[in-house]
C-alpha positions in Angstrom: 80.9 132.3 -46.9 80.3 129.6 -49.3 81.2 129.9 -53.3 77.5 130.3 -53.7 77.4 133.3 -51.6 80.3 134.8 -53.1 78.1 134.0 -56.7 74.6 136.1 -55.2 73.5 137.6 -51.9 71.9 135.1 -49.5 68.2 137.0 -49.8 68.8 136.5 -53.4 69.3 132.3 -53.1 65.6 131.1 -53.5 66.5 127.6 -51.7 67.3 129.2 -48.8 64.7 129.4 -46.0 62.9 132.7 -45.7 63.8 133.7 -42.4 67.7 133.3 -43.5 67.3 135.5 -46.3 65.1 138.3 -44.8 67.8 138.8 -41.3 70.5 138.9 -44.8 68.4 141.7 -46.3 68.3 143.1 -43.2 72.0 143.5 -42.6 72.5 145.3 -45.6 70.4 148.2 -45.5 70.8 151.6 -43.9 68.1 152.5 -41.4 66.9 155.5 -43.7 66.5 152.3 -46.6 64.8 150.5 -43.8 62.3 153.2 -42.9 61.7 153.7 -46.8 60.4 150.5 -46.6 57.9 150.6 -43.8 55.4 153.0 -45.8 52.6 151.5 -48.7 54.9 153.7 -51.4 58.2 151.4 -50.6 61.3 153.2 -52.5 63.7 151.3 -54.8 66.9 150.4 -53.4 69.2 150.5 -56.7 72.8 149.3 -54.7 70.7 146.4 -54.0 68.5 145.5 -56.4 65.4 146.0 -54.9 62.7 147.7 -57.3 59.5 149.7 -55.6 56.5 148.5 -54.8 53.2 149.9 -54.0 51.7 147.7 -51.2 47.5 147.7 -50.5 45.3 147.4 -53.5 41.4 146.3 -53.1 40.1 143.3 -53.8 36.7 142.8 -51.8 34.7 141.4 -54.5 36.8 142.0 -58.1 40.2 143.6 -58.7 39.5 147.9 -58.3 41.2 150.8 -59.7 43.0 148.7 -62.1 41.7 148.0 -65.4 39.1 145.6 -66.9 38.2 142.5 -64.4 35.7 140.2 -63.3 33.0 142.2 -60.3 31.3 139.6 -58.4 28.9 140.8 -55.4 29.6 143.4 -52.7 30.8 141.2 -49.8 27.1 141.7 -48.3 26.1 139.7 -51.0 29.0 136.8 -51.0 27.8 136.6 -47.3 24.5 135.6 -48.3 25.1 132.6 -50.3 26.2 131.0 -46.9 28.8 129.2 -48.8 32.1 129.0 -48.3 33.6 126.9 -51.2 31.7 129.3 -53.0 33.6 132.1 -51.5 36.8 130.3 -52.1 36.5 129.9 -55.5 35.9 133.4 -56.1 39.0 134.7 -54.1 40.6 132.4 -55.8 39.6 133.4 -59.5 41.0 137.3 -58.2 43.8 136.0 -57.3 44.4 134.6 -60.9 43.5 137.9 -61.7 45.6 139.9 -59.8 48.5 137.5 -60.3 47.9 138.1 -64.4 47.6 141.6 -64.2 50.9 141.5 -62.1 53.3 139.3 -64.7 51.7 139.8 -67.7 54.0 142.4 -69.9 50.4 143.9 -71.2 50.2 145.2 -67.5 53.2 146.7 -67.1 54.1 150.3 -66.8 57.8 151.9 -66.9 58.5 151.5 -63.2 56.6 148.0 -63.0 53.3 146.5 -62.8 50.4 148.8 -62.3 48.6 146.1 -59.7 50.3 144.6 -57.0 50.0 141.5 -55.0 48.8 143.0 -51.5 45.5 143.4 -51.0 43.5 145.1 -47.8 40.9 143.0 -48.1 38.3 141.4 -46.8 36.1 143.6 -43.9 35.3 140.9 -41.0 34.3 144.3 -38.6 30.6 143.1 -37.4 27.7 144.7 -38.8 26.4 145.7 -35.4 24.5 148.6 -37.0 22.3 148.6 -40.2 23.4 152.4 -40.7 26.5 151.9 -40.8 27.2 153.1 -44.3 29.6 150.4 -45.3 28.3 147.4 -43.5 27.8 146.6 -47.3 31.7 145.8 -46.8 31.1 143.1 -44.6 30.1 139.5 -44.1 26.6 140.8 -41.6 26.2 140.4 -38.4 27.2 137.0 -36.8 30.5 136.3 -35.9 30.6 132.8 -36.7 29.1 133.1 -40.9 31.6 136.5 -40.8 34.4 134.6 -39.8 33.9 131.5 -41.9 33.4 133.6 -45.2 36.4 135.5 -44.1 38.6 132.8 -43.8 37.0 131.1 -46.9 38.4 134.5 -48.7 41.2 134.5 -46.7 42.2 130.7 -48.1 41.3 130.8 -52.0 43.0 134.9 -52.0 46.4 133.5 -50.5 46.1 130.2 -52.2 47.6 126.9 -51.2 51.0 125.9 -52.2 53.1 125.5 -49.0 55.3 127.8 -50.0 54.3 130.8 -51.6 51.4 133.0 -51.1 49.2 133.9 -54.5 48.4 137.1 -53.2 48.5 138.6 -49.4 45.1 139.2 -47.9 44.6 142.0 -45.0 42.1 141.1 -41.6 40.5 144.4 -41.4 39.6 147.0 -39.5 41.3 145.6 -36.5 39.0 146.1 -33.8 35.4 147.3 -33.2 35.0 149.4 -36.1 31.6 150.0 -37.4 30.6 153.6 -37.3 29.2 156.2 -37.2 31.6 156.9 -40.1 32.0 161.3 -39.7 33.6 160.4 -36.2 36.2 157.2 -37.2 39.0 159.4 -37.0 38.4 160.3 -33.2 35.8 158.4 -31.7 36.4 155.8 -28.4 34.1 153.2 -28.9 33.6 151.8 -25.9 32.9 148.4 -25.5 32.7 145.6 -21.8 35.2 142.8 -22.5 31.9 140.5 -23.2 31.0 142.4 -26.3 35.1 142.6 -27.4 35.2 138.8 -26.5 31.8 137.3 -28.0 31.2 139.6 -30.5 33.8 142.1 -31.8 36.6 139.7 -31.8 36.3 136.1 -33.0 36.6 136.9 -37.2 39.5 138.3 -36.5 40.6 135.6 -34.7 39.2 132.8 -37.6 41.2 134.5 -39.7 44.1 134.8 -37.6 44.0 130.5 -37.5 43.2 130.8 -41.8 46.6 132.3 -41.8 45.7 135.9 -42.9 48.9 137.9 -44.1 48.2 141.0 -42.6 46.1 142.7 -40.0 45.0 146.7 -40.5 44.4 148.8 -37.4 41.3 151.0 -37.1 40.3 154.4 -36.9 39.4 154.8 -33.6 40.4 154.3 -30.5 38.9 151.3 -28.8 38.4 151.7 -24.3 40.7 154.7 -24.7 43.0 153.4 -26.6 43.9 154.1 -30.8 43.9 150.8 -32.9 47.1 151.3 -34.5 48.7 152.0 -30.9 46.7 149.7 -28.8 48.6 147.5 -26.5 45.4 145.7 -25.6 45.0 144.6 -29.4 48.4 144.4 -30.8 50.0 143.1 -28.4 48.1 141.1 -25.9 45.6 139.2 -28.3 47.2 139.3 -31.6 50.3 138.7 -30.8 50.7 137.1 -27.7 47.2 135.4 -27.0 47.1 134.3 -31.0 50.6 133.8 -31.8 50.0 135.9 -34.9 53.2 136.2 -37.1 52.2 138.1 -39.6 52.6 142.0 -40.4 50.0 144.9 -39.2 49.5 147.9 -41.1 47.7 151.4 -40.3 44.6 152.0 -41.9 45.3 155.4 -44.3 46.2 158.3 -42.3 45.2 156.4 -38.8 48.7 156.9 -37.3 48.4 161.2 -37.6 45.5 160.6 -36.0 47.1 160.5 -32.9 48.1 163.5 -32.5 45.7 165.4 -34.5 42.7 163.7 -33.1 42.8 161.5 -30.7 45.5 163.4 -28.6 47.3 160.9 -27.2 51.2 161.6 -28.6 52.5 165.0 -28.7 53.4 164.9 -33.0 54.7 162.9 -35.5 57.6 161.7 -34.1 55.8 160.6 -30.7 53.0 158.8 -33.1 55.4 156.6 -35.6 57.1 155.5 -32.0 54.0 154.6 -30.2 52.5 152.7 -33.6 55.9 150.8 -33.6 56.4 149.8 -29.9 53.0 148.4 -30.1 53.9 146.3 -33.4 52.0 148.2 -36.0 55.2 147.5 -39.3 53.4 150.1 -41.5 52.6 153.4 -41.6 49.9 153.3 -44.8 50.0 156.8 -45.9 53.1 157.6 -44.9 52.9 160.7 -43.1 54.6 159.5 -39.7 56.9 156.7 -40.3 59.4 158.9 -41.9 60.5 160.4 -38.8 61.3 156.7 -37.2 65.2 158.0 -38.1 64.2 160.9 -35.3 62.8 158.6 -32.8 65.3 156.1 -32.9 67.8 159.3 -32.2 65.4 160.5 -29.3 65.6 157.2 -27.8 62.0 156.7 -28.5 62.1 153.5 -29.9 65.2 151.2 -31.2 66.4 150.5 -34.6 65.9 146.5 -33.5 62.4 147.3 -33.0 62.4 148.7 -36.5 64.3 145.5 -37.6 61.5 143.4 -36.4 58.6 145.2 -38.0 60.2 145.0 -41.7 61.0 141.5 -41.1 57.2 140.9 -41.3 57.2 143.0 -44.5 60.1 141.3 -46.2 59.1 138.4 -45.1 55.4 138.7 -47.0 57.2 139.9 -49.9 59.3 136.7 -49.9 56.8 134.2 -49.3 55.2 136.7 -52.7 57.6 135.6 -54.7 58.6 139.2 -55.3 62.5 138.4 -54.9 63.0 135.7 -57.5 62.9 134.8 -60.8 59.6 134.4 -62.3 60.9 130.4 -63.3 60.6 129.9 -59.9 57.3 131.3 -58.6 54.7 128.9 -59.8 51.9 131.6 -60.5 53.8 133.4 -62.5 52.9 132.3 -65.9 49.0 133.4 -65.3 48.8 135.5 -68.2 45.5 138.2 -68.9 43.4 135.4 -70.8 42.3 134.5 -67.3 40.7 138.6 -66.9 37.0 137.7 -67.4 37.5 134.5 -68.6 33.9 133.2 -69.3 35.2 130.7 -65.8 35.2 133.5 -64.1 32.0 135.3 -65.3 30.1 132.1 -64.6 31.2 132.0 -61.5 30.6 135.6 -61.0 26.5 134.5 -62.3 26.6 131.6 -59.9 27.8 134.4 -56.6 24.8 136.6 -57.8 22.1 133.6 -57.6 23.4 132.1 -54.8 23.3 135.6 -52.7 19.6 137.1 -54.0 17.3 136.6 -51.1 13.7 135.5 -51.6 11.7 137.2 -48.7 8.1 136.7 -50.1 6.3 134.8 -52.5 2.3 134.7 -53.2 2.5 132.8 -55.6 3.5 134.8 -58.5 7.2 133.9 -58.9 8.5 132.2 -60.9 7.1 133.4 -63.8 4.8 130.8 -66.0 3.3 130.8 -69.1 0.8 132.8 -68.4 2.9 136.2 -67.5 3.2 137.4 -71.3 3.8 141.1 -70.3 6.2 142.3 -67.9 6.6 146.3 -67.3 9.8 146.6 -65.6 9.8 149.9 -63.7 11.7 151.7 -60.8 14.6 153.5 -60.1 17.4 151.1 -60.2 15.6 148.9 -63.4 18.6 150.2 -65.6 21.0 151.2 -63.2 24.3 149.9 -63.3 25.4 151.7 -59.8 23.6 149.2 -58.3 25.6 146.2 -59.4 28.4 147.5 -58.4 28.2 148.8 -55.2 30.7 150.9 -53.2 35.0 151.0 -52.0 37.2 150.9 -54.9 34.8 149.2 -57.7 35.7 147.3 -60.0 35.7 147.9 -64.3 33.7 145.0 -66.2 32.9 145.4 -70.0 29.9 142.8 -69.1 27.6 144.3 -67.1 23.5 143.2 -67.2 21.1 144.9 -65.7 17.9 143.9 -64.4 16.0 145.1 -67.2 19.2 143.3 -69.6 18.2 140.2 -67.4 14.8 140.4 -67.8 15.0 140.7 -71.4 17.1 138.1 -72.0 15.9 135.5 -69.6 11.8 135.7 -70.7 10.4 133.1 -73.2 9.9 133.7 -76.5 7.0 136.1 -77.6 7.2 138.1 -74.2 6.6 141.3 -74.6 8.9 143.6 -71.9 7.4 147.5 -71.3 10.2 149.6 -69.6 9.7 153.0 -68.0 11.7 154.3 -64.8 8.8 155.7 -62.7 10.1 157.6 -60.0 13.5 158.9 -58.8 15.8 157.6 -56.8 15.8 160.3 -53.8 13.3 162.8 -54.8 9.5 163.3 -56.0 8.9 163.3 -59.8 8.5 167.1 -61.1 5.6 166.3 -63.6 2.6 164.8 -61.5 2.1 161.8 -64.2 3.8 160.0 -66.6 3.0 156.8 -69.2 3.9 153.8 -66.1 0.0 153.9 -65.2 -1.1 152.6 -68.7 1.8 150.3 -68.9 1.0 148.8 -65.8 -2.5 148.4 -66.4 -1.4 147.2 -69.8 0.9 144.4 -68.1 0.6 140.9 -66.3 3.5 141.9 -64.2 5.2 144.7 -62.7 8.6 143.9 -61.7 9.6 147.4 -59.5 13.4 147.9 -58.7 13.6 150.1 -55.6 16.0 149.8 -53.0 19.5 152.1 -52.1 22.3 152.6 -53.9 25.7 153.1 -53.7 24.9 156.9 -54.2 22.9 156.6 -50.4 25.6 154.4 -48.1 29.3 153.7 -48.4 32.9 155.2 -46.5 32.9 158.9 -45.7 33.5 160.7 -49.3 32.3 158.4 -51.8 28.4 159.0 -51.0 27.3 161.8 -52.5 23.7 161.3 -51.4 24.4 161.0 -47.8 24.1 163.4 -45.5 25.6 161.3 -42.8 29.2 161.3 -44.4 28.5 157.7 -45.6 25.8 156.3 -43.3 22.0 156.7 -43.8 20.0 158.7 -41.7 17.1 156.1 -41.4 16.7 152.5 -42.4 13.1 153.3 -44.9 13.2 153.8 -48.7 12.7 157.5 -49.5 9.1 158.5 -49.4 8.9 159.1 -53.3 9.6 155.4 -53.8 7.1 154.2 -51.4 4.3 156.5 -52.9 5.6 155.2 -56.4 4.6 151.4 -55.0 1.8 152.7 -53.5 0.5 154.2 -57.0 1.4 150.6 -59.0 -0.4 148.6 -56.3 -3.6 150.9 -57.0 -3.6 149.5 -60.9 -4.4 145.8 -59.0 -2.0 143.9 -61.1 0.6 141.7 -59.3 3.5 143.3 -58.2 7.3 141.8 -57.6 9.3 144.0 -55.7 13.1 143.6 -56.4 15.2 145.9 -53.7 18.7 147.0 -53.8 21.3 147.8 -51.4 23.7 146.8 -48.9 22.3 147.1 -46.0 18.5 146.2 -44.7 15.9 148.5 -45.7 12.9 149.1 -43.2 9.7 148.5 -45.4 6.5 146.6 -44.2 4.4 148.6 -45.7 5.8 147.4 -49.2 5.6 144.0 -48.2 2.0 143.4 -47.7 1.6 145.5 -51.2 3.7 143.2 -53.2 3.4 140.4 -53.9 7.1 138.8 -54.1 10.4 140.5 -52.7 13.8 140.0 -53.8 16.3 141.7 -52.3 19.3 141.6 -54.6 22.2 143.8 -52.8 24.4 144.8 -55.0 25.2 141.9 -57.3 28.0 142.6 -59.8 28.0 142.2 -63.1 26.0 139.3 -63.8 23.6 140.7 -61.2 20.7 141.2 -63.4 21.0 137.7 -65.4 20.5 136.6 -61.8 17.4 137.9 -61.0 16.1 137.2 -64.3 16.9 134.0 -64.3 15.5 133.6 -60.7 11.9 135.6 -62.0 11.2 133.2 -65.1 12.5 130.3 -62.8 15.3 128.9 -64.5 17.0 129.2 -61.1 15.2 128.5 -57.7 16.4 131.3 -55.3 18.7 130.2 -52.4 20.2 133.2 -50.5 19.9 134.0 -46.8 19.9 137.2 -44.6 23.4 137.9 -42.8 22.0 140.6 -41.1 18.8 141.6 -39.5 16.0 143.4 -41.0 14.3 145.4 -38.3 10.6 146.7 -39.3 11.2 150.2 -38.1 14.6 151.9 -36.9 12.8 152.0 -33.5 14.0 148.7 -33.0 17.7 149.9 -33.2 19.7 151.4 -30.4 20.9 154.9 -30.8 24.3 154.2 -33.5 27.1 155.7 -31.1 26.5 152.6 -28.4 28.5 150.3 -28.9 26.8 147.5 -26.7 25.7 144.3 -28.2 22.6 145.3 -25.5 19.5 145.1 -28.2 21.6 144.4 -31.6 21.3 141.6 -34.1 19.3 138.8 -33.9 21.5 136.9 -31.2 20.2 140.2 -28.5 17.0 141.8 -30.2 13.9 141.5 -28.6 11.8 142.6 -30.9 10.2 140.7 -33.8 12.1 142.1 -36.6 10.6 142.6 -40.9 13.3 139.7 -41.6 15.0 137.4 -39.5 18.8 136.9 -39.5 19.2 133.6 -41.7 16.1 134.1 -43.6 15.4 133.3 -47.0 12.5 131.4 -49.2 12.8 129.1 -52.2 10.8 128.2 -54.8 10.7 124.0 -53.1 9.5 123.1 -50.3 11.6 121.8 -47.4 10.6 119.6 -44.0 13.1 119.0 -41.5 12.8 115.9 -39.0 13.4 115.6 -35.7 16.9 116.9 -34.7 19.0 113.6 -33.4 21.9 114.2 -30.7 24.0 111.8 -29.8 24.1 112.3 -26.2 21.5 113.7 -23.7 24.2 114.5 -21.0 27.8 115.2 -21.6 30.5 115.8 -19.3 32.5 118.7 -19.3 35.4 119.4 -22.0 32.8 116.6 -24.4 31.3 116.9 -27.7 28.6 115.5 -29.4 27.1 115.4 -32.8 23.9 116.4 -33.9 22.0 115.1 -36.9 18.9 116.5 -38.7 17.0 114.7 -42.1 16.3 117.6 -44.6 13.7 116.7 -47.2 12.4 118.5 -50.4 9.0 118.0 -51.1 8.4 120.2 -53.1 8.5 119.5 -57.2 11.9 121.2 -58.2 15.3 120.7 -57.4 16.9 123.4 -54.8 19.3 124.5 -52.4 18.5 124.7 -48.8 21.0 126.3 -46.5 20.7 124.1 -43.5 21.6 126.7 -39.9 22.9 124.9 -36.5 22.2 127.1 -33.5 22.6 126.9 -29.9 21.2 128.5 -26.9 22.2 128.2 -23.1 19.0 128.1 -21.2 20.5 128.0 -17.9 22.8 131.1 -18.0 23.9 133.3 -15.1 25.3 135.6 -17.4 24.0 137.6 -20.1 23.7 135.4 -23.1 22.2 135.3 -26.7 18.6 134.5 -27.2 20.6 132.2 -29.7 23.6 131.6 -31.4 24.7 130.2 -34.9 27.4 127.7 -34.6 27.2 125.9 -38.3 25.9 125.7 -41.3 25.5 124.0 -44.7 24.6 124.1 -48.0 22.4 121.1 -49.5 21.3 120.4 -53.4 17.9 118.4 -52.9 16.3 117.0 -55.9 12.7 117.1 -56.0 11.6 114.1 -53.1 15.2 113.6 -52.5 16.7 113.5 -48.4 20.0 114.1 -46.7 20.8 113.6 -43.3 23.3 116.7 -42.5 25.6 116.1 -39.4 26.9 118.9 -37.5 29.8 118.6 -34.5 29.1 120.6 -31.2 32.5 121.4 -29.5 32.9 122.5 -26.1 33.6 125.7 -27.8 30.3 126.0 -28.7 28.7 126.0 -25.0 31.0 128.6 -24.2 29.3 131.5 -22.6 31.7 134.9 -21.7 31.1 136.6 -18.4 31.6 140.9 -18.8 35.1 140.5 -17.6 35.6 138.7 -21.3 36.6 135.1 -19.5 35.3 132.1 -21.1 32.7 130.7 -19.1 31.2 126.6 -19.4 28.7 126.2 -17.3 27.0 122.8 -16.5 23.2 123.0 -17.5 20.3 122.8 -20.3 20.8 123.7 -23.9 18.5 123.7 -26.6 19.7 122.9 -30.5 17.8 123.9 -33.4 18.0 123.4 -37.0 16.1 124.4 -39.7 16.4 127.1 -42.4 16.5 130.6 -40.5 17.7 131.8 -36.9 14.6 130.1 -35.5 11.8 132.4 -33.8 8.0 132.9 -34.6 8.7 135.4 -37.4 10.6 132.6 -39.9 8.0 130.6 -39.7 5.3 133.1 -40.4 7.0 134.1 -43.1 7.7 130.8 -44.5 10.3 129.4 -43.0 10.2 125.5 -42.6 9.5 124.3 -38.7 13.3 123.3 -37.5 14.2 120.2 -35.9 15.1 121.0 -32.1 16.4 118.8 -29.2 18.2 119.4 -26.0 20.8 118.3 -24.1 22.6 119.0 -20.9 26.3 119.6 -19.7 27.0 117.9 -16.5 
């Protein structure tokens, strides 16, 4: 031993590298102080210094369960701003967050700081389903825009310095989960290894390559197997097929789940020993892991194998900083003037504009000079539910509604008539109120329908469900669509602004109004958003991560887990709204798409070019959408395929040439075995402003650029 090692432990020696210090950390503790540490509530170690800590916290779109911070949108909504350095910057600004409410003394309670620096966020599970009650959790239905947000999240959560991580982010739920939610705990889903392969899995793996911290196992089992035990998943792709170092945690309680409802150990002790041979390193709930000391006597499973799962933990908590003096981790002297620093609440207005969708627009929006009277009406025009959304929300002492926005957005001498209407669920129980006259009485009727967070979440937070989280049926309840019915009969324009997570089934209401926005749920700036967006002070520039079918006939029955039929890369059908879709208040022509090549050979790229142009008379955003389709296939293959994306600022008149690389990658089909296939063949590119298809461009959509080319 050196004179410095005689001075302080080795794990205490912040020069040294962090896989010396964890195997010294390692050699000091008893396997009972091991164990202890292997579960979210981690015990102190007094003989060695080593205070408690409460791993897991949630972060998805704002710092939860912890005291006053910024609430940006539901991740739904981050997804449909199709823009990554956009989602950057606001993992990053929680991070500041978190990292304040962790040092700053204000924080702190006897035993330590009341938020952590572990977070189980984000949710890159595919939103295969639109019942699925917390698809809102997610980044929609493509695997290639969920795992780019996800790993945009991933980056500005965890930060950049080569050395320590701002705060640990979580890839979860680790694999195929996506309801129905009342069966999660012992439901096999069931899925060929082209589904797993093309659709299920590559988030995961994007964030896997964005260096994710931590993975968390599902629920459910997955082809017989539970997540949390799963050989397939733990072992054979994440670990030896991605060369992922990091740790794996269970989801809460997933690991009793075993035995108790998926049947495949005999008790506790069988469970913790299965979870650990497979590589799971944390028993979240703690109800299994404590009897590791039995199966390591048993002979169940070894106390090296225990050694290597809490040398992933340690090892997160070193790279954390959590070990050395504050002088020496660099985020450390973020202090709680960052909390809702007006920063971060402009960027939290910015998230809400960029994600609110423009479906359909007359004419009407935005608002001109000649809309002096605006009755804002509905069941959500007040609400602040709706801002918020579901799982773990956040606190903010700055929350606008869309009657708030509204309000404060309209010229002067505007004159704003406010009366809720209708209910949310249920018919009104007087046959008439004052909204008639008002409406007659008003230029404009802005209606705020939609879901809420009361209607579709995770089992046990929905108290309006009767589908233990999920909806029953993708239409607005029947008291809303009479109340829209009743306003369209006063013949005065109407501007339908929906909320919710998830798409809402409504055609009827379409052809009535005569704009839609659909919102989501938008955080606290939500409803400055949308009345900045109505009186036109900002052009509208979101897009649709997920499919909006026009009737829940077009949806295969929720326990099938086959891609057969789902999203807009298998559906048949036309759908309400496209994936990809979303209007603007300019006008946008695309030329013809340029590739470089008209033949490549196999294992080549090429590049494809497309001129965007805005000739309309504003200045806007235009979310420009690369997809590919194999037209030659011998396998089953989507209709089409986004492979890139981008977002452009085009003043009025102005051009920009966008450039997009297709990889090899990209022509990849997979056969049902899972096995990348490249097959030699035609393939068609297109680029333009929506998943292309006749429906976009009834609805609006600008005619893409397409060209083809063909793999020799």
């Amino acid at each position: 031993m050196t004179a410095k090692d005689d001075q302080q432990p080795a794990y205490r020696d912040a020069s040294l590298p962090v896989e010396e210090r964890v195997a010294d950390l390692l050699g000091r503790m008893t396997l009972d102080e091991k164990v202890s540490q292997m579960v979210a509530e981690s015990a102190a170690i007094p003989r060695l210094g080593i205070p408690a800590y409460e791993w897991g916290g949630e972060c998805l779109h704002g710092l939860c369960q912890g005291g006053r911070a910024t609430v940006f949108p539901q991740a739904i909504g981050l997804a449909a701003t199709f823009d990554v350095d956009l989602v950057r910057r606001v993992a990053g600004a929680i991070a500041d967050e978190a990292r304040a409410k962790f040092h700053d003394p204000v924080w702190h309670g006897p035993d330590g700081p009341f938020v952590g620096l572990t977070f189980w966020t984000p949710v890159v599970n595919i939103f295969r389903d639109p019942r699925w009650g917390r698809g809102q959790e997610t980044y929609g239905e493509d695997p290639h825009l969920t795992g780019a947000i996800g790993a945009a999240f991933v980056r500005g959560l965890q930060g950049d310095d080569a050395r320590r991580v701002k705060a640990s982010a979580c890839a979860k739920h680790f694999a195929v989960h996506s309801g129905p939610e009342h069966l999660r705990m012992g439901f096999d889903a069931v899925v060929s290894g082209k589904d797993l392969r093309e659709t299920y899995l590559p988030a995961f793996r994007a964030l896997a390559e964005a260096g994710v911290e931590c993975f968390m196992g599902a629920y459910n089992r997955v082809n017989g197997e539970p997540c949390c035990g799963s050989h397939m998943l733990l072992v054979d792709i994440l670990r030896d097929e991605w060369g992922f170092e990091g740790y794996v945690v269970s989801d809460a309680s997933a690991i009793p789940a075993f035995h108790e409802s998926h049947h495949v150990t005999g008790d506790a002790v069988e469970s913790a020993a299965l979870a650990l041979r497979m590589g799971c390193d944390m028993d979240i709930g703690g109800r299994c892991f404590p009897e590791l000391p039995a199966a390591v006597e048993k002979g169940l499973v070894t106390e090296a194998e225990v050694d290597r799962s809490l040398a992933r933990l340690l090892t997160s908590r070193f790279r954390l900083g959590l070990f050395d003096d504050p002088d020496d981790v660099p985020f450390a002297a973020i202090r709680s003037d960052v909390i809702q620093c007006e920063e971060h609440v402009a960027l939290a207005r910015e998230a809400a504009v960029k994600s609110v969708v423009l479906l359909k627009n007359s004419g009407i929006l935005p608002f001109g000079p000649g809309v002096r009277t605006v009755l804002v009406t509905g069941p959500n025009f007040a609400d602040l539910d709706v801002l918020l959304g579901n799982f773990y929300r956040g606190v903010s002492a700055r929350l606008v509604s869309v009657l708030e926005g509204v309000a404060e957005c309209a010229s002067e001498g505007t004159r704003i008539s406010n009366a809720k209407g209708c209910h949310l669920l249920h018919p009104n129980e007087y046959p008439s109120d004052w909204v008639g006259g008002l409406a007659e009485w008003a230029d404009v009727v802005v209606a705020v329908m939609g879901i809420s967070p009361l209607m579709e979440g995770e089992g046990g937070e929905c108290i309006a469900s009767v589908t233990g989280g999920d909806r029953d049926g993708l239409a607005l309840p029947p008291n809303q669509v009479e109340f829209v019915r009743f306003l369209a009969g006063k013949g005065k324009p109407i501007v339908l602004v929906l909320t919710g997570g998830s798409p809402v089934a409504a055609p009827e209401l379409h052809e009535l109004a005569d704009a839609v926005l659909f919102i989501w749920y938008p955080g606290e700036q939500g409803g400055r958003a949308v009345g900045q967006i109505l009186f036109g002070h900002e052009s509208p520039s979101g897009r649709l991560p997920v499919t909006f079918p026009a009737s829940q006939d077009q949806v295969p029955p929720f326990e099938d887990y086959s891609m057969a039929g789902r999203t807009y890369r298998y559906m048949a059908e036309e759908p309400l709204y496209p994936f990809g879709f979303g209007l603007s208040y300019a006008e946008f022509e695309y030329g013809e798409l340029a590739l470089s090549a008209g033949r490549v050979e196999r294992g080549e790229g090429l590049s494809a070019e497309v001129t965007v142009t805005n000739t309309g008379r504003r200045e806007a955003e235009e979310v420009v959408q690369l997809y590919v389709t194999d037209d030659e296939a011998s396998v089953a293959a989507p209709r089409c395929a986004l492979k890139a994306f981008r977002r452009v600022r085009l003043a009025s008149g102005g051009s920009e040439t966008v450039r997009f690389d297709i990889t090899p990658e990209m022509m990849e089909l997979v056969d049902e075995e899972g096995r990348p296939v490249l097959e030699p063949g035609t393939f068609t590119v297109t680029a333009g402003g929506s998943s292309p298809g006749p429906r976009a461009e009834a609805l609006g959509a600008a005619r893409p650029g397409t060209a083809r080319f063909e793999l020799l």
